[in-house]
mmCIF file as Biopython writes it, N, C-alpha, C and O atoms, coordinates in Angstrom:
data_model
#
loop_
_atom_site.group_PDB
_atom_site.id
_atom_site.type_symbol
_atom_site.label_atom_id
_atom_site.label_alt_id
_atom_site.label_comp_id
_atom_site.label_asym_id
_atom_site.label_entity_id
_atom_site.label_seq_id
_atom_site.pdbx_PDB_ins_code
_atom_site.Cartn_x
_atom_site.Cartn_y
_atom_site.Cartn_z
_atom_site.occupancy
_atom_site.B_iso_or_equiv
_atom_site.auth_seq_id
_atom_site.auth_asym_id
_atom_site.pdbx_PDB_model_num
ATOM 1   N N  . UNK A ? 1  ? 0.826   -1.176  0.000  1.0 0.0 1  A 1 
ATOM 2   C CA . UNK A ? 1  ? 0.000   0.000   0.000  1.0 0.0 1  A 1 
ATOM 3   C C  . UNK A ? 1  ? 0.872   1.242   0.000  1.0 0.0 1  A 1 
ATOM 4   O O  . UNK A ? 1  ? 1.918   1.350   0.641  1.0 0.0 1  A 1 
ATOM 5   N N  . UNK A ? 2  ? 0.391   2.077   -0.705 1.0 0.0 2  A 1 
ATOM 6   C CA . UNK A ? 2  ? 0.575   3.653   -0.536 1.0 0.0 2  A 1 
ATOM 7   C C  . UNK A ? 2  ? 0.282   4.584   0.382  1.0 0.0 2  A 1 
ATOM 8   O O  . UNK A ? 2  ? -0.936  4.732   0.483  1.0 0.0 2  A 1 
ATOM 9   N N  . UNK A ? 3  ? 1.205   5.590   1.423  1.0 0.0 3  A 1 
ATOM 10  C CA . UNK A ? 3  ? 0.307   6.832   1.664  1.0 0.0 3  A 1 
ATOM 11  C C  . UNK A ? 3  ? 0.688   7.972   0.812  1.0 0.0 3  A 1 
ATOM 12  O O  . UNK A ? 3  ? 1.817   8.006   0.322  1.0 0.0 3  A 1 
ATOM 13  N N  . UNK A ? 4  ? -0.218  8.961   0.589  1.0 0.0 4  A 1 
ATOM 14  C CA . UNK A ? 4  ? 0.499   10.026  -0.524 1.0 0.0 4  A 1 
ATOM 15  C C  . UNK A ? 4  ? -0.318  11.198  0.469  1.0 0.0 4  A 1 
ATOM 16  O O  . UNK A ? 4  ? -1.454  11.467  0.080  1.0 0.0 4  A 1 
ATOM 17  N N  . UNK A ? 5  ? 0.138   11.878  1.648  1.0 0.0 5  A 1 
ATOM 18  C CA . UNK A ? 5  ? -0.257  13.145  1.961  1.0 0.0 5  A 1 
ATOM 19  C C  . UNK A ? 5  ? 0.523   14.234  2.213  1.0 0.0 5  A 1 
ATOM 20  O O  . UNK A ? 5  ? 1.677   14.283  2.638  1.0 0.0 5  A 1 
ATOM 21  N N  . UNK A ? 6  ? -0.270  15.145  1.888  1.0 0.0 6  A 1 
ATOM 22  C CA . UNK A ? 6  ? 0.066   16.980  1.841  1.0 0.0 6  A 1 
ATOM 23  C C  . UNK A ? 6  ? -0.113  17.722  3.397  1.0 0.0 6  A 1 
ATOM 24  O O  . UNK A ? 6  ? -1.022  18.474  3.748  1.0 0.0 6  A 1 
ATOM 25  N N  . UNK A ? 7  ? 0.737   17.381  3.973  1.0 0.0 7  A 1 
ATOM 26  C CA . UNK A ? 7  ? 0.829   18.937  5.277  1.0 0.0 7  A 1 
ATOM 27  C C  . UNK A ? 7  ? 1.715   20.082  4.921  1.0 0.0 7  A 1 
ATOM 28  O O  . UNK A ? 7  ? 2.879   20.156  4.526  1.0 0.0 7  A 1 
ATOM 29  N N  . UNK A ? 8  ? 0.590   21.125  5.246  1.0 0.0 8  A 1 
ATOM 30  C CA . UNK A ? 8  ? 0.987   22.135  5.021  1.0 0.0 8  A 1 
ATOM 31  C C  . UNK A ? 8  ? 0.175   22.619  6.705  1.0 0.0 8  A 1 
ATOM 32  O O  . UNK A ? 8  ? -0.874  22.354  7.293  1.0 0.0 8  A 1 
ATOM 33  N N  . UNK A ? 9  ? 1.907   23.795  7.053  1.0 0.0 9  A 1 
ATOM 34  C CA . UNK A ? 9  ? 1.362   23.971  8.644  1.0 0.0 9  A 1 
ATOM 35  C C  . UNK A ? 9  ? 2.657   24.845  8.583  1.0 0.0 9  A 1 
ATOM 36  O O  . UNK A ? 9  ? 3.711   24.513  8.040  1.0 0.0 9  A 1 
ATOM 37  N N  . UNK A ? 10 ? 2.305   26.427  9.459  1.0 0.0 10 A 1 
ATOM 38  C CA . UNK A ? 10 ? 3.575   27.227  9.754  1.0 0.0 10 A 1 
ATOM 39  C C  . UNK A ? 10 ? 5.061   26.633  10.043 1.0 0.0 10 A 1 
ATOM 40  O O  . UNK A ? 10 ? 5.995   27.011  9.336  1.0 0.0 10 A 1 
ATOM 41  N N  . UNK A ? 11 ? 5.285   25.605  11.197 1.0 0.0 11 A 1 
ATOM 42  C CA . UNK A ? 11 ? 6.144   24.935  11.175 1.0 0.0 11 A 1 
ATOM 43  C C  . UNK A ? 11 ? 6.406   23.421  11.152 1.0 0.0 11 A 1 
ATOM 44  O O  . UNK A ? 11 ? 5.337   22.814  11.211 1.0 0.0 11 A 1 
ATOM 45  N N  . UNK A ? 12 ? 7.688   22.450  11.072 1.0 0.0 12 A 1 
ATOM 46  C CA . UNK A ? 12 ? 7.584   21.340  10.173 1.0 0.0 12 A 1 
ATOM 47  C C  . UNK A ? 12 ? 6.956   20.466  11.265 1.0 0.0 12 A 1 
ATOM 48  O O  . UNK A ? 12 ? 7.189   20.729  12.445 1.0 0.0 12 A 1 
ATOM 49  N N  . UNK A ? 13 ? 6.200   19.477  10.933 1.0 0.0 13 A 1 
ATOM 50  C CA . UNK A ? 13 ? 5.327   18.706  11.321 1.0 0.0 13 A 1 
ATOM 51  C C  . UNK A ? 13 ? 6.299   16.852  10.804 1.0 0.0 13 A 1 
ATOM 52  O O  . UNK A ? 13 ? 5.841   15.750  11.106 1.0 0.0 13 A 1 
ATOM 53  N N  . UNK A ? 14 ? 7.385   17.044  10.158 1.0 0.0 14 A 1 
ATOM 54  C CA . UNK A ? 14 ? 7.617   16.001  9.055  1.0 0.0 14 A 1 
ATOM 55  C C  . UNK A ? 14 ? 7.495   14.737  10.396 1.0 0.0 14 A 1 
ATOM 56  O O  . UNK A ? 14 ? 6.734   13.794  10.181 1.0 0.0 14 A 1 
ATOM 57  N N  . UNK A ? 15 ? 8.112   14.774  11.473 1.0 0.0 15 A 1 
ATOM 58  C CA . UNK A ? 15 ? 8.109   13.341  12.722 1.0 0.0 15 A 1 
ATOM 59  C C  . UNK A ? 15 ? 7.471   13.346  12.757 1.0 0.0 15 A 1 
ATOM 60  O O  . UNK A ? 15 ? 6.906   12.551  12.006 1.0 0.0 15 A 1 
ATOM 61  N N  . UNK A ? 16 ? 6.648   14.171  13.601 1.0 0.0 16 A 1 
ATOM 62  C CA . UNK A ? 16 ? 5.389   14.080  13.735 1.0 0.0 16 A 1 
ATOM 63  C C  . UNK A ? 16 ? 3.825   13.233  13.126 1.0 0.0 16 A 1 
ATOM 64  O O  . UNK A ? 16 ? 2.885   12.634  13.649 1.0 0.0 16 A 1 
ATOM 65  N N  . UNK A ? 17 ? 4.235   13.608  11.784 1.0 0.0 17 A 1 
ATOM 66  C CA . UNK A ? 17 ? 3.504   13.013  10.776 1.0 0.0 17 A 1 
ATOM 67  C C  . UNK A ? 17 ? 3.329   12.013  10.359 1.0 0.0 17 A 1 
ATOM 68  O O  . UNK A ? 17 ? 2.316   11.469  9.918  1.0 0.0 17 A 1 
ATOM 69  N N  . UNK A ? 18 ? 4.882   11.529  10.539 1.0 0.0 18 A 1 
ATOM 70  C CA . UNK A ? 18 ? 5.273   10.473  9.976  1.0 0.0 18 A 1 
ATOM 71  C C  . UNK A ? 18 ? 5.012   9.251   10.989 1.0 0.0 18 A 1 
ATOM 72  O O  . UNK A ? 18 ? 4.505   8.167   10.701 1.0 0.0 18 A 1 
ATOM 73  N N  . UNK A ? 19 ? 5.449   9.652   12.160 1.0 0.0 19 A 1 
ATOM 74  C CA . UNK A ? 19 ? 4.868   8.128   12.937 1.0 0.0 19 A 1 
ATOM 75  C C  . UNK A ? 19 ? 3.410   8.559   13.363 1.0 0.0 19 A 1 
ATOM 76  O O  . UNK A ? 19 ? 3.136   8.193   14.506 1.0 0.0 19 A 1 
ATOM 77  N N  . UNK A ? 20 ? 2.489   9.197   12.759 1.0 0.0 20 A 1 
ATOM 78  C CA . UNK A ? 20 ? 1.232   9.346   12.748 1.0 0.0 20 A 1 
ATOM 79  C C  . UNK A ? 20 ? 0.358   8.315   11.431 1.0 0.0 20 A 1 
ATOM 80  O O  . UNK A ? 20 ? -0.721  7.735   11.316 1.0 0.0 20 A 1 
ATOM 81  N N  . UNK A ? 21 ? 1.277   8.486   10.822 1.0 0.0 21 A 1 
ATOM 82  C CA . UNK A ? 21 ? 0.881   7.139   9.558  1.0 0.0 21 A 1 
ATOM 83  C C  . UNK A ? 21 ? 1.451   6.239   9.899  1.0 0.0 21 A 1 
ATOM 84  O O  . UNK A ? 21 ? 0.774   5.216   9.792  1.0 0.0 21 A 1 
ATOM 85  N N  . UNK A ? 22 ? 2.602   6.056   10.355 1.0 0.0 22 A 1 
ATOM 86  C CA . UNK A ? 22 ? 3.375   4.783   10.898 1.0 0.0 22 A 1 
ATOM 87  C C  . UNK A ? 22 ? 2.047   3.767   11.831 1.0 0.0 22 A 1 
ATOM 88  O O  . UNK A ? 22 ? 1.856   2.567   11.635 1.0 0.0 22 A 1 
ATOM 89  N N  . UNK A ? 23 ? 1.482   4.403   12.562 1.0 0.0 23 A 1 
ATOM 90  C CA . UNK A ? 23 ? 0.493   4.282   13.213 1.0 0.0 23 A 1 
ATOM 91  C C  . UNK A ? 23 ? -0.590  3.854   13.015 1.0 0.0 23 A 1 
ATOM 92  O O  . UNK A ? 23 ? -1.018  2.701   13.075 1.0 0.0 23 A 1 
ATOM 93  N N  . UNK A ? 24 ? -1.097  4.855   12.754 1.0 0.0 24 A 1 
ATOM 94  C CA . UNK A ? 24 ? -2.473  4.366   11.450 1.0 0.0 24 A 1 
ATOM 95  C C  . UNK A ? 24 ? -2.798  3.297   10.548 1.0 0.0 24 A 1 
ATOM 96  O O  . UNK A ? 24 ? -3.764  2.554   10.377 1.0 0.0 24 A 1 
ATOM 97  N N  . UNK A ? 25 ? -1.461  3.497   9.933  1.0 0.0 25 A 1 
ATOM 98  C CA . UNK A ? 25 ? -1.100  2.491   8.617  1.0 0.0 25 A 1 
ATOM 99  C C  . UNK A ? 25 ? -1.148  1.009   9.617  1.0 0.0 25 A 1 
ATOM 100 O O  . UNK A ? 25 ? -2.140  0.281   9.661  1.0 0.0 25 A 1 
ATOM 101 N N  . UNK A ? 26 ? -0.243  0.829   10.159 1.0 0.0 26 A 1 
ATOM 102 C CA . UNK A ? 26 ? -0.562  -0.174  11.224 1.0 0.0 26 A 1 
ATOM 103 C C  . UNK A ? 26 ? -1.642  -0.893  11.589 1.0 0.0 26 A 1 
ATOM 104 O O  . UNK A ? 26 ? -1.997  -2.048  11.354 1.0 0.0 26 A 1 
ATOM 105 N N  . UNK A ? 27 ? -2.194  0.185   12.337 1.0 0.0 27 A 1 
ATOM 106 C CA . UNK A ? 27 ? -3.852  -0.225  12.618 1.0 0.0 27 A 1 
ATOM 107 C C  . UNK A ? 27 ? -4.825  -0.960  11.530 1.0 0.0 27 A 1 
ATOM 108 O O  . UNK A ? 27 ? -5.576  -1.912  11.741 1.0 0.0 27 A 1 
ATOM 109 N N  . UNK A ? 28 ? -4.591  -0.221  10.249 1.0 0.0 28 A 1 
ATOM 110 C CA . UNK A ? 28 ? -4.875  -0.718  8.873  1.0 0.0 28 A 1 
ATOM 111 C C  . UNK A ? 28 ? -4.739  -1.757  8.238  1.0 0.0 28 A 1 
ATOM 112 O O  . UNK A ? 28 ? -5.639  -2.347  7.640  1.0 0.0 28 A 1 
ATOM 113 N N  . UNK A ? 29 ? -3.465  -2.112  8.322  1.0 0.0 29 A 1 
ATOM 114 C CA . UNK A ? 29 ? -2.712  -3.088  7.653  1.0 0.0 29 A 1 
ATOM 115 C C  . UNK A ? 29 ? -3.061  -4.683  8.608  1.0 0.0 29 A 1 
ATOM 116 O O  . UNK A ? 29 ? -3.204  -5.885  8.386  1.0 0.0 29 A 1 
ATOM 117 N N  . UNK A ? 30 ? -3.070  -3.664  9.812  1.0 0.0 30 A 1 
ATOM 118 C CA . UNK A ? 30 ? -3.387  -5.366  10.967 1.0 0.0 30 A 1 
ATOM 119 C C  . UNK A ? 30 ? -5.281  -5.918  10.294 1.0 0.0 30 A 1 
ATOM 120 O O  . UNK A ? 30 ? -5.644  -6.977  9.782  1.0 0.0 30 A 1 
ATOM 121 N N  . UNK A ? 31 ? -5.761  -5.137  10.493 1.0 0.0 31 A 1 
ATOM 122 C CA . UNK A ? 31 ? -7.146  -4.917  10.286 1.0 0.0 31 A 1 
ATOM 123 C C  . UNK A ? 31 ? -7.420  -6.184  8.723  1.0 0.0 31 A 1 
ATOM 124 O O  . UNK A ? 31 ? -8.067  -7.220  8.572  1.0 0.0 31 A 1 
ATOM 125 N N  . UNK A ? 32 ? -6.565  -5.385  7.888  1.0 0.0 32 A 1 
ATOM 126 C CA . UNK A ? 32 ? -7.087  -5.638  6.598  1.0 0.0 32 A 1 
ATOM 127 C C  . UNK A ? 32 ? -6.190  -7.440  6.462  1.0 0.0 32 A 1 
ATOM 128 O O  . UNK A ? 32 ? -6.961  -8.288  6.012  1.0 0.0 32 A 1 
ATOM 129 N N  . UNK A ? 33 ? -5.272  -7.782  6.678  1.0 0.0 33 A 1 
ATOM 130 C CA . UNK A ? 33 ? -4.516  -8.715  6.926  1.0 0.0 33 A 1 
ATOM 131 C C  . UNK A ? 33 ? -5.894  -9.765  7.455  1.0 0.0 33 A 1 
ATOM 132 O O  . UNK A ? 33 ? -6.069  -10.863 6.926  1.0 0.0 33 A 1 
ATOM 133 N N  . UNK A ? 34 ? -6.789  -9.246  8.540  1.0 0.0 34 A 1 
ATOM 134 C CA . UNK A ? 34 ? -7.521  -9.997  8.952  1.0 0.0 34 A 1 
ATOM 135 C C  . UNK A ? 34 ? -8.909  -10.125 8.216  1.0 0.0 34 A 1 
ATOM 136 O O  . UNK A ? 34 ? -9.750  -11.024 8.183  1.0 0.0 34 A 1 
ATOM 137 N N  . UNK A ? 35 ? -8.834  -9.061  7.724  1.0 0.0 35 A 1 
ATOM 138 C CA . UNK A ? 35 ? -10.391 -8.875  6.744  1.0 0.0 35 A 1 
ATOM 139 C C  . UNK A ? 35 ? -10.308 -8.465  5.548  1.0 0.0 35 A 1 
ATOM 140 O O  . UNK A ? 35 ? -10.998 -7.471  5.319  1.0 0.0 35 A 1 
ATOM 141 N N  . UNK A ? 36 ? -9.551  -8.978  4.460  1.0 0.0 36 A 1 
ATOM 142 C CA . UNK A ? 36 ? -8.871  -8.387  3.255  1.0 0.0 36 A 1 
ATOM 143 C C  . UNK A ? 36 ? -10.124 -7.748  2.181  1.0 0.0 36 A 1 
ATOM 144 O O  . UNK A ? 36 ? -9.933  -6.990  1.230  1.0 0.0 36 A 1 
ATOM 145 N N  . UNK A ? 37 ? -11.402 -8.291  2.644  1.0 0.0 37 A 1 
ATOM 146 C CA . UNK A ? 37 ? -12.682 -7.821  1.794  1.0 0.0 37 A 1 
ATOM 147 C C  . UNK A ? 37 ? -12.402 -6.161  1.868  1.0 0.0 37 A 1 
ATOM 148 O O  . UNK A ? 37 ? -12.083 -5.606  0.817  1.0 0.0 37 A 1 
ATOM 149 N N  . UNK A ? 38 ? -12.506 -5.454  2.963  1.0 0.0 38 A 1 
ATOM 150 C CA . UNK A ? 38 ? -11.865 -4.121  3.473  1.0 0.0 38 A 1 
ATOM 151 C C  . UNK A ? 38 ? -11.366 -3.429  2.827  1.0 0.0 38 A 1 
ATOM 152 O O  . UNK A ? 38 ? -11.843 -2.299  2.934  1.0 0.0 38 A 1 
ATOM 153 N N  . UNK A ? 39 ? -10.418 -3.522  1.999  1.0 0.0 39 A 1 
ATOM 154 C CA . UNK A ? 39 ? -9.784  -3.175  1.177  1.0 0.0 39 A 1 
ATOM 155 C C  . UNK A ? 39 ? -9.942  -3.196  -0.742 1.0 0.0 39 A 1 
ATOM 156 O O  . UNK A ? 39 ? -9.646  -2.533  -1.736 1.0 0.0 39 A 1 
ATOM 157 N N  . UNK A ? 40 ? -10.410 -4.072  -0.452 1.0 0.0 40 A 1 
ATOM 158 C CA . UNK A ? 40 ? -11.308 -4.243  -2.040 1.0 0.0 40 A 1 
ATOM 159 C C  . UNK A ? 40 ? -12.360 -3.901  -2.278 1.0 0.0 40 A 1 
ATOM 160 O O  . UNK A ? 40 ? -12.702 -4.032  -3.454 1.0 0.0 40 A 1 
ATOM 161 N N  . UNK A ? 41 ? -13.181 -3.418  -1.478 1.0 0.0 41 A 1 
ATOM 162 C CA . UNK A ? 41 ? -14.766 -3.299  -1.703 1.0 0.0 41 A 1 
ATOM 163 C C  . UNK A ? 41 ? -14.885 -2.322  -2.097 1.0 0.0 41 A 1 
ATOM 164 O O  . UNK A ? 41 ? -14.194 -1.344  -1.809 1.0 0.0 41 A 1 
ATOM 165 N N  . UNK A ? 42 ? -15.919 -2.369  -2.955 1.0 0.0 42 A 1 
ATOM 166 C CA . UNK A ? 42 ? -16.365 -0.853  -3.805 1.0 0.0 42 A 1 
ATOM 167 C C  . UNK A ? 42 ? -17.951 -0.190  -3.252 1.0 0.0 42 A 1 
ATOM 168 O O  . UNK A ? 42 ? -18.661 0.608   -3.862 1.0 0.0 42 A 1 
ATOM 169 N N  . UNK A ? 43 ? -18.138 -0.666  -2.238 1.0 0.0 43 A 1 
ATOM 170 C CA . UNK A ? 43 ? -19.620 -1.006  -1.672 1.0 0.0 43 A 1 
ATOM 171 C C  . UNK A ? 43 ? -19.489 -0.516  -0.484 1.0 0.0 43 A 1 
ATOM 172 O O  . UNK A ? 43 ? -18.356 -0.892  -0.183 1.0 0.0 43 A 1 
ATOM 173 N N  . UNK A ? 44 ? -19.985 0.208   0.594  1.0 0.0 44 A 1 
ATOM 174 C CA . UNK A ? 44 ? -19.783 -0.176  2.233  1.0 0.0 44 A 1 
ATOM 175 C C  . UNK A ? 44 ? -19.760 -1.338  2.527  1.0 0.0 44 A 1 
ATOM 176 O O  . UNK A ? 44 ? -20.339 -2.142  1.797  1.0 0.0 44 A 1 
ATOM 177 N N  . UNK A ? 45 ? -19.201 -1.690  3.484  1.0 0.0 45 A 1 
ATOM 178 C CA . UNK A ? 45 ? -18.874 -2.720  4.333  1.0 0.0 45 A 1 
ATOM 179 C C  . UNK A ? 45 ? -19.287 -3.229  5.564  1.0 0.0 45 A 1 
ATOM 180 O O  . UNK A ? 45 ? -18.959 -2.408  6.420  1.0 0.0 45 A 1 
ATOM 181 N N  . UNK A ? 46 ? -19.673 -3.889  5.909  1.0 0.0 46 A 1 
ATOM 182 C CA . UNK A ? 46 ? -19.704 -4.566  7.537  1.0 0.0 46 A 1 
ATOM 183 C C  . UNK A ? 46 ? -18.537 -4.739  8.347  1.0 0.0 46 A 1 
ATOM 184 O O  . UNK A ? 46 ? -17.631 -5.398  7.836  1.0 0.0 46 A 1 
ATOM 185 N N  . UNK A ? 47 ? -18.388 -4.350  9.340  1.0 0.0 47 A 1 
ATOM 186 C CA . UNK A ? 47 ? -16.962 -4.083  10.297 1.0 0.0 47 A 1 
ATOM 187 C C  . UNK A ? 47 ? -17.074 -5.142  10.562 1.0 0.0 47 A 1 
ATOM 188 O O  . UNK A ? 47 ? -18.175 -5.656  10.364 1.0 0.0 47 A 1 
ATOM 189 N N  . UNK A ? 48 ? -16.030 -5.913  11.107 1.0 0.0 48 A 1 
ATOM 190 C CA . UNK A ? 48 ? -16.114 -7.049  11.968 1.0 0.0 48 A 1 
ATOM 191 C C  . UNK A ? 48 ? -15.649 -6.443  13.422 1.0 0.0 48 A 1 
ATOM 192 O O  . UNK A ? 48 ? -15.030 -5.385  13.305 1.0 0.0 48 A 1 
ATOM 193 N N  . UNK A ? 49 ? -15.795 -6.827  14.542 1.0 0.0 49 A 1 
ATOM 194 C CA . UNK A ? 49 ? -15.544 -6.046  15.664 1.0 0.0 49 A 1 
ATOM 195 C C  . UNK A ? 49 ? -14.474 -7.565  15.766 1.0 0.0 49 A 1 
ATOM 196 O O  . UNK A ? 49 ? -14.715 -8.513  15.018 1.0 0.0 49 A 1 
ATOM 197 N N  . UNK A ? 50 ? -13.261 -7.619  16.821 1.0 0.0 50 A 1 
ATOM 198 C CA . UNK A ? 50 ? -13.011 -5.875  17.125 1.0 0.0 50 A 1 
ATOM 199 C C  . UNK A ? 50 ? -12.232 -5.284  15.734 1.0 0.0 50 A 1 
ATOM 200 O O  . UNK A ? 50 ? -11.548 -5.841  14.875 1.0 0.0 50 A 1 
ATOM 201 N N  . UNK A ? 51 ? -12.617 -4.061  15.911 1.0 0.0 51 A 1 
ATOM 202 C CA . UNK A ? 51 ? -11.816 -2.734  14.368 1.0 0.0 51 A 1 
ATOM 203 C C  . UNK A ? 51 ? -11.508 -1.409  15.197 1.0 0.0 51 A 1 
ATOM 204 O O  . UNK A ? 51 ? -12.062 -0.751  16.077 1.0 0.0 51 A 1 
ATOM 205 N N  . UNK A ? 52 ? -10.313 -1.365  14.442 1.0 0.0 52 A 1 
ATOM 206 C CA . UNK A ? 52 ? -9.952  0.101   15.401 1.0 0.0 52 A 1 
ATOM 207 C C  . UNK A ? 52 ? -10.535 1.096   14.814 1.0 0.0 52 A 1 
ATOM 208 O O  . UNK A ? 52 ? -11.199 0.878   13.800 1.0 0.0 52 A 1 
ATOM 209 N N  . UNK A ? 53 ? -10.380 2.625   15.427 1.0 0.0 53 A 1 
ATOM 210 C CA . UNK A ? 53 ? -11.244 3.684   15.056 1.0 0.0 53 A 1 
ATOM 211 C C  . UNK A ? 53 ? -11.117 3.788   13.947 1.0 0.0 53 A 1 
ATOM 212 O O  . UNK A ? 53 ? -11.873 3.025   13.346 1.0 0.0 53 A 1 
ATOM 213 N N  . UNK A ? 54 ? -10.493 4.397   13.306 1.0 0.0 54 A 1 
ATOM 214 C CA . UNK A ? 54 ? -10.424 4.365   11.991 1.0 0.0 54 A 1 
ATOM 215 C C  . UNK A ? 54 ? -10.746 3.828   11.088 1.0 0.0 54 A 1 
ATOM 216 O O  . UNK A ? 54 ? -11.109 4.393   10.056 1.0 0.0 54 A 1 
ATOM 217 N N  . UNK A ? 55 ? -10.689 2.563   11.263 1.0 0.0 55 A 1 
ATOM 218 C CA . UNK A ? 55 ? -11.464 1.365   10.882 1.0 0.0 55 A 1 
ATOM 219 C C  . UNK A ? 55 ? -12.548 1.771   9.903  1.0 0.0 55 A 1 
ATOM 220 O O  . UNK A ? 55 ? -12.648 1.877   8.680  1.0 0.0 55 A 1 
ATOM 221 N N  . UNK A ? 56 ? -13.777 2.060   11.607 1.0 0.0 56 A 1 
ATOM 222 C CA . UNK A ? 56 ? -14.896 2.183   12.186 1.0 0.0 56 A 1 
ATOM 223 C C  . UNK A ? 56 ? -15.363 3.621   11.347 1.0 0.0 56 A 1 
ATOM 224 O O  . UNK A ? 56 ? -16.427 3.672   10.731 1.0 0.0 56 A 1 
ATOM 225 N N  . UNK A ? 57 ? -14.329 4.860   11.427 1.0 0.0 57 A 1 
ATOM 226 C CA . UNK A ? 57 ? -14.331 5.961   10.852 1.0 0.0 57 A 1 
ATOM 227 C C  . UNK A ? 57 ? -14.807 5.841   8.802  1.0 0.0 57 A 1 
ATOM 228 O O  . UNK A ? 57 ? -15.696 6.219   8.039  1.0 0.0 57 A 1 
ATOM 229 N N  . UNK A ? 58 ? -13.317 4.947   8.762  1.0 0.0 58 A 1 
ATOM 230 C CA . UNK A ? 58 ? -13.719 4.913   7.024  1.0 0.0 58 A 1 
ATOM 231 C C  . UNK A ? 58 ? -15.051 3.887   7.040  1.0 0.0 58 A 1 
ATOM 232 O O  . UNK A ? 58 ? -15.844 4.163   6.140  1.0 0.0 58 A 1 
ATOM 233 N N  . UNK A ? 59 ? -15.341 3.058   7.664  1.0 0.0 59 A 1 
ATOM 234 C CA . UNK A ? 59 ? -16.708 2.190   6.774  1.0 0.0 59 A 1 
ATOM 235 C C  . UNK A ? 59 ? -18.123 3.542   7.007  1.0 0.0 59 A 1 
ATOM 236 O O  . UNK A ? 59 ? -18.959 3.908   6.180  1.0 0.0 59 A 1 
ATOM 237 N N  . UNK A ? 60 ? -17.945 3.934   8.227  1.0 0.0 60 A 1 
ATOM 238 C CA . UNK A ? 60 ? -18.869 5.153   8.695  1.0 0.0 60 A 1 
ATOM 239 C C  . UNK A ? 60 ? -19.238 6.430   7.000  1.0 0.0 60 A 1 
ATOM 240 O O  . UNK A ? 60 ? -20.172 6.687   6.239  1.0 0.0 60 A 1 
ATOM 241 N N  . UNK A ? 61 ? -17.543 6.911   7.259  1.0 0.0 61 A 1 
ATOM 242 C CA . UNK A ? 61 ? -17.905 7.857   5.956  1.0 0.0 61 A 1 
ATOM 243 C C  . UNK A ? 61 ? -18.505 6.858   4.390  1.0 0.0 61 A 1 
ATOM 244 O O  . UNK A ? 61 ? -19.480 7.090   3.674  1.0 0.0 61 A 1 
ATOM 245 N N  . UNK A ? 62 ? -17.412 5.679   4.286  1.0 0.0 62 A 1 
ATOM 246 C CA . UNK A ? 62 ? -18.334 4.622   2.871  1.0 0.0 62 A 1 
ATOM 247 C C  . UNK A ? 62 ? -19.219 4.545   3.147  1.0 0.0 62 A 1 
ATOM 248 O O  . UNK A ? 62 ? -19.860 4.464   2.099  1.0 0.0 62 A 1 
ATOM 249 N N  . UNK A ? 63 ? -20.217 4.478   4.376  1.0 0.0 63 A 1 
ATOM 250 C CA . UNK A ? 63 ? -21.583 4.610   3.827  1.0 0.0 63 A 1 
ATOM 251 C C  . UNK A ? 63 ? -22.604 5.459   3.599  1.0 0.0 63 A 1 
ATOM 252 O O  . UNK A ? 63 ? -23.698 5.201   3.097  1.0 0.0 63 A 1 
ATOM 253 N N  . UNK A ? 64 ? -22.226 6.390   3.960  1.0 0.0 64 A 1 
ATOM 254 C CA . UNK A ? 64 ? -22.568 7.710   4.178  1.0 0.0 64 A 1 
ATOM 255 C C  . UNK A ? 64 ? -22.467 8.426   2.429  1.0 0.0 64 A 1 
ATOM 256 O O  . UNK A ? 64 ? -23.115 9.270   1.810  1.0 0.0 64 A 1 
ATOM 257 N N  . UNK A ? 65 ? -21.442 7.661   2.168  1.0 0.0 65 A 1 
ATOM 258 C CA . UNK A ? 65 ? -21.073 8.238   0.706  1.0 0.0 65 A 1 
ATOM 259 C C  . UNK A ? 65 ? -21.654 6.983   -0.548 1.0 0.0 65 A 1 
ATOM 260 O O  . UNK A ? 65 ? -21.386 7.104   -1.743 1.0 0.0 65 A 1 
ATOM 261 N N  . UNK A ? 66 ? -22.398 5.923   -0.026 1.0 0.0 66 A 1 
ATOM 262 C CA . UNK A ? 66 ? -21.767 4.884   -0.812 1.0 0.0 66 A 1 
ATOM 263 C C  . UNK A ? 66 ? -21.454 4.758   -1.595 1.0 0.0 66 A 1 
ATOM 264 O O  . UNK A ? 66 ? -21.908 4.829   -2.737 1.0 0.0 66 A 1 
ATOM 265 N N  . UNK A ? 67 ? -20.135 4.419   -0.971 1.0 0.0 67 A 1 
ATOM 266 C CA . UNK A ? 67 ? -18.622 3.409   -1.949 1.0 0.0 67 A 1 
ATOM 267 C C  . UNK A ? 67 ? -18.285 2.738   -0.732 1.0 0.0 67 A 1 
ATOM 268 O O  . UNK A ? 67 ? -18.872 2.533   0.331  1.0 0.0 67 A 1 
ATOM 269 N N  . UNK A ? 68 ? -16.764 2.358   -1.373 1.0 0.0 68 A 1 
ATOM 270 C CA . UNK A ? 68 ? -16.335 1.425   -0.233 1.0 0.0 68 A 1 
ATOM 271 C C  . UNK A ? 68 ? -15.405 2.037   0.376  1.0 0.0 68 A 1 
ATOM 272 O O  . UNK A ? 68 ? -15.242 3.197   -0.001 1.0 0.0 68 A 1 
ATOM 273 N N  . UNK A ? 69 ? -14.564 1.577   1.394  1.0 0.0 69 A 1 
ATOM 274 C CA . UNK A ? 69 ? -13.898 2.062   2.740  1.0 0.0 69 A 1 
ATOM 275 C C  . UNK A ? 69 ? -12.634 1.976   1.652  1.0 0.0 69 A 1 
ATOM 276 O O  . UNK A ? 69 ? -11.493 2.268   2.007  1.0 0.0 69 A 1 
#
């Protein structure tokens, strides 16, 4: 997987940021490893519990929008 993001902020944020996706990505990667549908779906999704926030966050906005997470 890819991350591709833009901070822009008076001063540098670059550590910060970076083990903020380090993080995330993590959470993600454990997640999807366990539920690989997650990642492919073009549809909302059903969480499987347990899912970390974010998780929980992207299937929330996919359905809200429907598409997928």
């Amino acid at each position: 997987m890819e991350t591709d993001l833009w901070v822009h902020a008076p001063a540098s944020l670059k550590e910060v940021t970076r083990e903020l996706i380090l993080q995330y990505r993590g959470y993600l990667d454990a997640y999807i490893n366990e539920h690989p549908e997650f990642v492919r779906a073009l549809h909302p999704v059903r969480i499987k519990p347990p899912a970390p926030a974010i998780v929980r966050e992207m299937a929330s906005a996919a359905e809200a929008a429907g598409v997928g997470p």
